[in-house]
C-alpha positions in Angstrom: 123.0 114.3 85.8 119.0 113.2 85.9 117.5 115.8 83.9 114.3 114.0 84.5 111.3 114.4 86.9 111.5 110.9 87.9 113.9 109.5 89.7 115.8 106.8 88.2 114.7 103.9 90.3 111.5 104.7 90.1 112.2 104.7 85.9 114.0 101.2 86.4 110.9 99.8 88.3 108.2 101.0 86.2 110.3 99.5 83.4 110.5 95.9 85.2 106.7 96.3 86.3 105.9 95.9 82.1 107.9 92.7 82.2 105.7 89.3 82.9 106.4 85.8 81.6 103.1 85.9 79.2 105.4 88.7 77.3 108.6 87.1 77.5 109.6 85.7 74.2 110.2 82.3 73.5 114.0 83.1 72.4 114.1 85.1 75.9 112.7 82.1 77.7 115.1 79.8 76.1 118.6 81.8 77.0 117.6 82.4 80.1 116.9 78.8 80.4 120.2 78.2 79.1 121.5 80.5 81.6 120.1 79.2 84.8 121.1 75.4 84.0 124.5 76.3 83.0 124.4 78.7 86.9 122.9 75.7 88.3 126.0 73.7 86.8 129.5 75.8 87.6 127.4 76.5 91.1 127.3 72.7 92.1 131.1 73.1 91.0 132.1 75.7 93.0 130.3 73.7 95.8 133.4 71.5 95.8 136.1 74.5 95.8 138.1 75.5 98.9 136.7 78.9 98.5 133.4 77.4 100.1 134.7 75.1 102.3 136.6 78.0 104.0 133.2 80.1 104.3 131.1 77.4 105.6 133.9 76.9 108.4 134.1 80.5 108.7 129.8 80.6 109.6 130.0 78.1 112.6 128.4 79.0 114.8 126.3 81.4 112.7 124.1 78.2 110.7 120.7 79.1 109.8 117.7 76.6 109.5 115.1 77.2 106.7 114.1 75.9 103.3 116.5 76.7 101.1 119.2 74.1 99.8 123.1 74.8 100.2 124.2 73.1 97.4 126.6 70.4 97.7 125.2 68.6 100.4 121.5 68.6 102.0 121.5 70.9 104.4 118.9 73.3 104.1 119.1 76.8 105.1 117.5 80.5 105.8 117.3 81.9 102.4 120.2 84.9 103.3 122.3 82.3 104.3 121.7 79.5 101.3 121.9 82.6 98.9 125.2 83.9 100.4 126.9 80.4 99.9 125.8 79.6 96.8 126.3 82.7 95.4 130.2 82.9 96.6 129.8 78.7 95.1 128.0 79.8 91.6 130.9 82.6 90.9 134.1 79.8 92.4 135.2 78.4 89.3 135.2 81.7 87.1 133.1 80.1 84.3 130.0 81.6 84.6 128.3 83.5 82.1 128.7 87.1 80.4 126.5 89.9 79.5 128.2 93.1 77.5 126.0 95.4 79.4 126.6 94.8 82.4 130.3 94.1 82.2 130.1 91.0 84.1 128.1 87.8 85.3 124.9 88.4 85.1 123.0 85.1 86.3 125.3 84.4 89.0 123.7 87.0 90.7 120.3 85.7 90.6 120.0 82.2 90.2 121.0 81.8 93.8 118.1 84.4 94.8 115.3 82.8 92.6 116.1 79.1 94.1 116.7 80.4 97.8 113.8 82.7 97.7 111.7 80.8 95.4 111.9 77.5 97.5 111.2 79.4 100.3 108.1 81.0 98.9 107.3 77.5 97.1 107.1 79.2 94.0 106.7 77.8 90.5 109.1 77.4 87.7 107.5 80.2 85.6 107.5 82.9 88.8 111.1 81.7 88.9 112.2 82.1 85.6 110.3 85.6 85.0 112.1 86.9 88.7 115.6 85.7 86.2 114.4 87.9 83.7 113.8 90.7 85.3 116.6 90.6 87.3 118.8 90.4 84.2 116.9 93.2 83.0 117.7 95.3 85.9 121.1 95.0 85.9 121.7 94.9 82.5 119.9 98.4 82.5 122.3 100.0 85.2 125.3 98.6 82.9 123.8 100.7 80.4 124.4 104.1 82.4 127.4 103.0 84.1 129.9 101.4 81.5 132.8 101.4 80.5 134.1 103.9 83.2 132.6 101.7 86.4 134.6 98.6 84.8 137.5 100.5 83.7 137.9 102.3 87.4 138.2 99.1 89.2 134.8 97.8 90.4 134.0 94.5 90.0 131.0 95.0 87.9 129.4 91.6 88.7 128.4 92.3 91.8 128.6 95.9 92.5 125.6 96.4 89.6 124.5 92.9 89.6 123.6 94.1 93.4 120.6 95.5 91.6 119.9 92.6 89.4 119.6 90.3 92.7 117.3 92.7 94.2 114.9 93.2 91.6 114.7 89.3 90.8 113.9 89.3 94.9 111.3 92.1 94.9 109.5 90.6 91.7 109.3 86.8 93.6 108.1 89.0 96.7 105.4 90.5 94.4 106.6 93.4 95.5 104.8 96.3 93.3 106.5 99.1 91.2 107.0 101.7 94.1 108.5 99.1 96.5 110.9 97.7 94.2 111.8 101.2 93.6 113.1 101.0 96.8 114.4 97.9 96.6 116.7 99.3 94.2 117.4 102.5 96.1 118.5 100.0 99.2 120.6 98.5 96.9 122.6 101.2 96.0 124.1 101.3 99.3 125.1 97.5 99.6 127.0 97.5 96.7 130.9 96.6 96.6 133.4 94.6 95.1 136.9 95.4 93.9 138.6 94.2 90.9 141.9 94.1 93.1 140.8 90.9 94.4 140.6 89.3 91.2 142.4 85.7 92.0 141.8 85.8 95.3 139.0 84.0 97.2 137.2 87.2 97.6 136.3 87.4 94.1 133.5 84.9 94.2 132.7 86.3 97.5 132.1 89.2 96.1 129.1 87.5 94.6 127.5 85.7 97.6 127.8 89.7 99.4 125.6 90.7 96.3 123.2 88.3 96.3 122.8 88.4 99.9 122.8 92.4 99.9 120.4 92.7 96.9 117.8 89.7 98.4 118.0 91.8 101.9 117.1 95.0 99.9 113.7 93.5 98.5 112.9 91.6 101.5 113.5 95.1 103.6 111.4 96.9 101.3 108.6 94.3 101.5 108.5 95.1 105.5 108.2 98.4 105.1 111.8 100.1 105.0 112.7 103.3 103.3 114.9 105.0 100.9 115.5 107.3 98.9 114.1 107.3 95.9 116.9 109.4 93.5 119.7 107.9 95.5 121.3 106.3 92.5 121.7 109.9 90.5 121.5 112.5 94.0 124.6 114.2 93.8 126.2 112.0 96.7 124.1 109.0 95.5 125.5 105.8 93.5 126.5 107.3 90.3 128.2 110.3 92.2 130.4 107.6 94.5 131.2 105.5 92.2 131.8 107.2 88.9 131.6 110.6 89.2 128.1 112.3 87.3 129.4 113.9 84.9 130.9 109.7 83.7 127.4 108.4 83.6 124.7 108.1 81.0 121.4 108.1 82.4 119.8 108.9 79.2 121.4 105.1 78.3 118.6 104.1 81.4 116.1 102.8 79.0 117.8 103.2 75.6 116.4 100.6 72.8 113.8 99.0 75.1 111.6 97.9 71.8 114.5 95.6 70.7 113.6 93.4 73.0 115.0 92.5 76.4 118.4 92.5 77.6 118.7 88.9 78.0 118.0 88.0 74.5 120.6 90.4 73.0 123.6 89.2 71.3 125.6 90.3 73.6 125.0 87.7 76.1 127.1 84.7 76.2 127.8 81.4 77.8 131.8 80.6 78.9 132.7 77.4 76.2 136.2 77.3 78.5 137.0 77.7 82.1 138.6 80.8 82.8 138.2 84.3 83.0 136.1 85.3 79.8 139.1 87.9 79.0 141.1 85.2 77.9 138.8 83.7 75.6 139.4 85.1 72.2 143.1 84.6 72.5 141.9 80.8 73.4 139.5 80.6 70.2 142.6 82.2 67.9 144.9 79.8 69.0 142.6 76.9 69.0 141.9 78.0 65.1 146.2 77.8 64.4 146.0 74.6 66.3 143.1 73.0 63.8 145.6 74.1 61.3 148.1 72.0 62.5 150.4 74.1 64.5 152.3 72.4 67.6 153.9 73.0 70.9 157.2 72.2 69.1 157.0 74.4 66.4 156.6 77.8 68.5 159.6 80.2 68.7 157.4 83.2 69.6 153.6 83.6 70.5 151.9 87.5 70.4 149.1 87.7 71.7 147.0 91.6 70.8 144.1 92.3 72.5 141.8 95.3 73.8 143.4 96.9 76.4 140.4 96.5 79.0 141.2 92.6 79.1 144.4 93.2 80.1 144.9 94.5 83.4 143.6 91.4 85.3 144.6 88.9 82.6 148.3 89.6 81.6 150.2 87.2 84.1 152.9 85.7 82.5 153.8 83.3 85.6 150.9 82.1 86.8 152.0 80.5 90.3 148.4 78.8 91.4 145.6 77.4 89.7 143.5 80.2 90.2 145.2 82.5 89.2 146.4 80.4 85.8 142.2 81.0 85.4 143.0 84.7 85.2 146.5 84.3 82.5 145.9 85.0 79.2 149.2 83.5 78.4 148.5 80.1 80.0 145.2 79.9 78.8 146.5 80.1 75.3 148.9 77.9 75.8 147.0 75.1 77.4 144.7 76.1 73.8 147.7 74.9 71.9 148.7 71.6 73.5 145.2 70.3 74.8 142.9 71.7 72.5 139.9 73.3 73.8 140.9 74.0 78.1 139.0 72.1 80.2 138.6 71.8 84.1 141.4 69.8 84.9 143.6 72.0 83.0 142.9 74.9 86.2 143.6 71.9 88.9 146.1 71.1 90.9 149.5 72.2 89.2 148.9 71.5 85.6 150.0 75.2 85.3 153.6 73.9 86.2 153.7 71.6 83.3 157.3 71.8 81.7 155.5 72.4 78.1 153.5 75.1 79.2 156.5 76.4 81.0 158.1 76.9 77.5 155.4 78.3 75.5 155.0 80.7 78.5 158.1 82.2 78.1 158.2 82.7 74.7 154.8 84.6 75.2 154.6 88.3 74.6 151.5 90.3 75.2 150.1 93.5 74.1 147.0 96.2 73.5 146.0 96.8 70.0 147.7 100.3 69.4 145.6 103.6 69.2 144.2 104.5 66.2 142.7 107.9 65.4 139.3 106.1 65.9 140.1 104.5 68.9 137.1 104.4 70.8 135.2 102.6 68.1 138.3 100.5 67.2 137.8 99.3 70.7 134.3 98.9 71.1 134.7 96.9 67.8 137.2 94.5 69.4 136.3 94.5 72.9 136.6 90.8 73.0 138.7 90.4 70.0 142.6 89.2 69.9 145.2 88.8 67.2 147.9 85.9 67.5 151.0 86.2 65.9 153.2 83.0 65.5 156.6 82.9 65.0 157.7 78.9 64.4 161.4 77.6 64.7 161.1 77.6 60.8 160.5 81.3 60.5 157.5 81.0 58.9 154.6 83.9 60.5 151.1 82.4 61.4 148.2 84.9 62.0 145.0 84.3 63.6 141.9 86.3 64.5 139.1 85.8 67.0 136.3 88.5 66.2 134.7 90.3 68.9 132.5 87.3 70.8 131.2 87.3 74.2 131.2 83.5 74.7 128.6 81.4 73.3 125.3 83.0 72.2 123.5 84.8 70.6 124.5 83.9 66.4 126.3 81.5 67.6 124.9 79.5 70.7 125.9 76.4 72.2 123.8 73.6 71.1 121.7 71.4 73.5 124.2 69.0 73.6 127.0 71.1 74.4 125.0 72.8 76.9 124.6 69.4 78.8 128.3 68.6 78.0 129.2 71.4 80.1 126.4 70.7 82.5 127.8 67.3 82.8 131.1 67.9 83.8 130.5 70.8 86.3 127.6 69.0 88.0 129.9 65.1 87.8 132.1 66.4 90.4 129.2 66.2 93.1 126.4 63.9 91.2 125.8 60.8 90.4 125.1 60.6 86.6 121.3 59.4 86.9 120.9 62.6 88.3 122.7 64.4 86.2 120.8 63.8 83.5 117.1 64.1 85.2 118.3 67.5 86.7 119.2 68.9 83.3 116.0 67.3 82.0 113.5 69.2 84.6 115.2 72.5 84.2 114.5 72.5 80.8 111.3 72.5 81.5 111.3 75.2 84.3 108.9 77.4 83.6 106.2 74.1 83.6 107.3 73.2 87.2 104.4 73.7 89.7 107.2 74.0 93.0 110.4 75.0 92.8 111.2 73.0 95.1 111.1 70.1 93.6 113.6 70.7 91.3 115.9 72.1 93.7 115.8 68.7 95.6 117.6 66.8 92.0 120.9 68.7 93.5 120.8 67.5 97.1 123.8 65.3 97.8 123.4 63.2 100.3 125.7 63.1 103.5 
């Protein structure tokens, strides 16, 4: 319960209010540079997946005109509209990035606000890319309070607190001040949704265009003049209550650690290196580490896979029986690690997952938690995206591997400039022409010196 005279959105906003791009560090400035460009990249992927076909369809007769680009094509849009689609587009292909905090995707929950709202508002790179940062701020903070029991209970994290990240990064391109994002936020707390249950399903990136869409409508309500209630995140049939019970959350977590610096340039933030869900990951990097060692397909009589418990209830699916869904199978994931190396896009298309050698190794896959210890809840926090591989060969000899706790690529370890275009590259390839590629990824690395967002947001136009 809020044991404090302020209520917490009002906390949360004078927090953000501190937060301009003259006090953003360069290391800040940089990831969240990283961040949008690889957004900008799985969203002109997910552009091209049935998932937003099937919702554009599903609009006629509800099309918008405005400013704002729907990527994938060059129709341009009401920002609510552009946000919604490529939001559900930006979250499609399950390989967007990670934040510990929040327990989910943080950016794909506000790069679609910043270039809907901030085309519409014709604002420049650096208003842009400080709206990012507080917005990943925002959320990030909530995840503080909520987690673990809001991920463990079934909510899709993503976009049910990332609801508040995508109105924040709205109110501060509104230049709304620290009272009305306060409400901002306080409207958010009643459009957020999203249930892990749909995990595999279309919904799941729909999930995300809702939250952008909800948490942009929250700041642009607020600017007009709409109210809230302040304390309806911690009143005792507010957010916290509804979701997770009060006595479950942490406010005192609100602002925790503030002078480490800000949440996007913790090392908990990092970018998906494969594409699938980031649960499968460090069962993907201990494989690929047995693999280097020379391990084949053909040698495998048994495969364990250990991991922390939380990863397992939407990722253990032994027979994955669509492409989407092998996205979200720890078992195939691995697998495909083992024959193909690293898993690439192609490897989550069309019926790859009914390859007769991944068929085998399937079946000779077991999967488990790491057992309880009597310091359990440390051993897990310690391994939350850790896994042990055990590997049995046809020669009975036992092969052990272990992928440390990692979330993605960042922080020690970030991708390098040239695997950040890499990925880029073969995201945006399915929808641009390489020319434009490559000046796309060259003007977003110099965001924050655009004068019009605009501008850039016209290098992902595809023409009819």
């Amino acid at each position: 319960m809020n044991t404090t005279a302020s209520p917490v959105a009002c906390m949360l906003a004078e927090h953000l209010a501190t937060i301009h791009i003259d006090n953003i560090s360069a290391k800040a400035k940089q990831v969240a540079i990283d961040c949008i460009i690889d957004t900008i990249g799985v969203t002109l992927l997910g552009a091209t997946e049935p998932v937003v076909t099937v919702l554009q369809k599903s609009l006629v007769g509800d099309v918008t005109q405005g400013k704002a680009l729907v990527f994938g094509g060059s129709r341009r849009a009401g920002v609510l509209e552009a946000a919604f689609i490529n939001g559900t587009a930006s979250h499609a292909a399950d390989y967007d990035d990670m934040a510990h905090a929040m327990g989910g995707h943080p950016s794909v929950t506000l790069v679609p606000v910043i270039f809907a709202l901030g085309e519409s508002l014709a604002s420049t790179g650096a208003e842009v890319l400080e709206a990012y940062v507080v917005g990943f701020e925002a959320e990030c903070r909530i995840g503080h309070v909520v987690n673990p029991d809001h991920y463990e209970r079934g909510w899709h994290p993503t976009s049910t607190i990332g609801v508040f990240g995508a109105a924040a990064a709205a109110a501060r391109l509104l230049k709304l001040d620290a009272q009305a994002t306060a409400t901002a936020l306080a409207i958010a707390a009643s459009l957020g949704s999203g249930i892990k249950a749909n995990f595999g399903t279309m919904t799941k990136p729909l999930h995300v265009g809702q939250c952008v869409r909800n948490g942009l409508m929250a700041a642009q309500l607020a600017a007009g003049g709409f109210t809230a209630n302040p304390g309806a995140l911690e009143h005792k049939q507010g957010y916290f209550q509804a979701y997770d019970g009060l006595s479950n959350v942490h406010i005192d977590r609100l602002l925790t650690s503030v002078s480490s610096g800000l949440e996007v340039e913790q090392e908990s933030v990092g970018v998906k290196q494969f594409p699938c869900c980031g649960s499968t990951h460090p069962a993907v990097r201990a494989m690929l580490a047995l693999r280097s060692q020379g391990l084949r397909p053909d040698d495998v009589e048994t495969i364990e896979i250990m991991t922390n418990r939380r990863r397992l209830p939407h990722t253990n699916n032994p027979d994955p029986q669509s492409a989407l869904g092998a996205k979200f199978s720890i078992q195939y994931a691995t697998a495909r690690a083992l024959i193909d190396g690293a898993p690439r896009l192609r490897h989550f298309e069309g019926e790859a997952f009914f390859e007769p050698a991944v068929r085998d190794l399937l079946a000779r896959t077991t999967v488990a938690a790491y057992p309880p210890t009597s310091t359990a809840t440390e051993h897990e926090e310690n391994n939350e995206m850790a896994a042990d591989l055990t590997v049995v060969t046809k020669a009975s000899k036992t092969l052990h591997s272990h992928a440390p706790h990692q979330l993605g690529r960042g922080g020690p370890d970030p991708m390098s400039v040239e695997e950040v275009f890499e990925k880029y590259s073969d995201c945006a390839g399915r929808i641009l022409p390489e020319s434009q590629i490559v000046t796309s990824f060259k003007a977003l690395q110099k965001l924050e010196t655009c004068k019009d967002i605009a501008v850039i947001a016209q290098l992902f136009e595809v023409a009819a």
